[in-house]
Each structure stands twice: as structure tokens, then as C-alpha cells.
C-alpha positions in Angstrom: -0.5 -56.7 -25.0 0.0 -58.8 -28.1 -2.6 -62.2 -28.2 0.3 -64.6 -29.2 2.6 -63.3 -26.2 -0.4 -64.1 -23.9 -0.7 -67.7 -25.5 3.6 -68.3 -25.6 3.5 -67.4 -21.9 0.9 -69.3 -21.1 1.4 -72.5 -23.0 5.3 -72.2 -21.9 4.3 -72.0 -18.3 1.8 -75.0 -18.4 2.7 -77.0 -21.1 -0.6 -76.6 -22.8 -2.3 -78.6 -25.6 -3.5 -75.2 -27.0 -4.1 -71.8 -25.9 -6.7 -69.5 -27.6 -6.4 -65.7 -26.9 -8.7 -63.2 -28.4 -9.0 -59.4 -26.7 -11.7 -57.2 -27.1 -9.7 -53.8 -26.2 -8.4 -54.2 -22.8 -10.3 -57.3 -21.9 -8.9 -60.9 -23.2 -10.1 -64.1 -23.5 -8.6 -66.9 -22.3 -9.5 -70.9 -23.8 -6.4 -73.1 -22.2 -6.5 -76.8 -23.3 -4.1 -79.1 -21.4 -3.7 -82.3 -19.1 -2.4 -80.0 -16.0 -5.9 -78.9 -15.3 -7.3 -82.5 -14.7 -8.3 -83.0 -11.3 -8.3 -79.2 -10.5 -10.6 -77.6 -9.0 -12.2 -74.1 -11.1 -10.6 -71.9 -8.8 -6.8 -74.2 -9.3 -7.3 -73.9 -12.6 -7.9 -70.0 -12.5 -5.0 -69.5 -10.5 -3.2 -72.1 -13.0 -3.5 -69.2 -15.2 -3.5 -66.2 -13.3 -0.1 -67.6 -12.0 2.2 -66.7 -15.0 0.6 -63.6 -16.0 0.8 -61.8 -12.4 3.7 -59.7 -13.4 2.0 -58.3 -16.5 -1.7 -58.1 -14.6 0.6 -56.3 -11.8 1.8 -53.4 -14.3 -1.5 -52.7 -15.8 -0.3 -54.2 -19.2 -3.0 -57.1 -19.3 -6.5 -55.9 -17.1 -9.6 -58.0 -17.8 -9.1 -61.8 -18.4 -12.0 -64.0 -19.2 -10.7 -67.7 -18.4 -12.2 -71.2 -19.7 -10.0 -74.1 -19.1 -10.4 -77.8 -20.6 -8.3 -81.1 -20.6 -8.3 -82.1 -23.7 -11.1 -84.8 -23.5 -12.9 -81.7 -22.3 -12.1 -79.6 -25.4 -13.0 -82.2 -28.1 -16.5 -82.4 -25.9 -16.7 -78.7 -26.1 -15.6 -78.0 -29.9 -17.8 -81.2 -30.9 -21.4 -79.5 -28.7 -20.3 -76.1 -29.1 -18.9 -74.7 -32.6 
């Protein structure tokens, strides 16, 4: 499965800030930036995700998905400490 169709579903779905998708193979990577995970618990936000991929996790088309989720006060923390 295609990086930027991962990212358009997702950032359709949530309304996201930004979504990041890298794969390695058959495993992806997820970085989602948006206001709707404020508040949310991990496992919310996970599901969050999860949520509007379940049809292509359900055929086999997308199988290993590495998830990290931020609000965007979050993110410019993270990009600021961490790249």
C-alpha cells in the first residue's frame, strides 16, 4: 500500500494537522499530528487510527503499523527535542 494513500485516509478521516507515513516493507510508520487526539488517552488515540484503516488491515493490504500520535503543541515539543 502506497505511503500517501495511508496519510489521505488518515488525515481525511481525522482532520489532521499532518500525517507522516514511512514503510519499511510491510511494516509502516505512523506520526499523526492533530487537535482530535487532545485529551485522549494512548489507547483512544491508537484506535483513533486503527479506526479508518480497519478495512485495509482486514484484507491483509496494510500489516504492521507503528503509531505515534501528537497535538500539535506536542509535535513542535517533539520536532524542537527530537530532530
Amino acid at each position: 500500500m502506497e505511503c500517501n494513500v495511508i496519510e489521505q485516509i488518515l488525515t481525511e478521516a481525522l482532520s489532521l494537522t499532518e500525517a507522516h507515513v514511512t514503510s519499511d516493507g510491510s511494516h509502516y510508520k505512523v506520526v499523526a499530528v492533530g487537535e482530535c487526539f487532545d485529551g485522549m488517552s494512548r489507547v483512544k488515540q491508537q484506535q483513533a487510527i486503527y479506526s479508518p484503516l480497519a478495512e485495509q488491515i482486514a484484507s491483509g493490504e496494510l500489516h504492521a503499523l507503528t503509531i505515534k500520535t501528537f497535538t500539535p503543541t506536542q509535535w513542535k515539543r517533539e520536532k524542537l527535542f527530537n530532530m
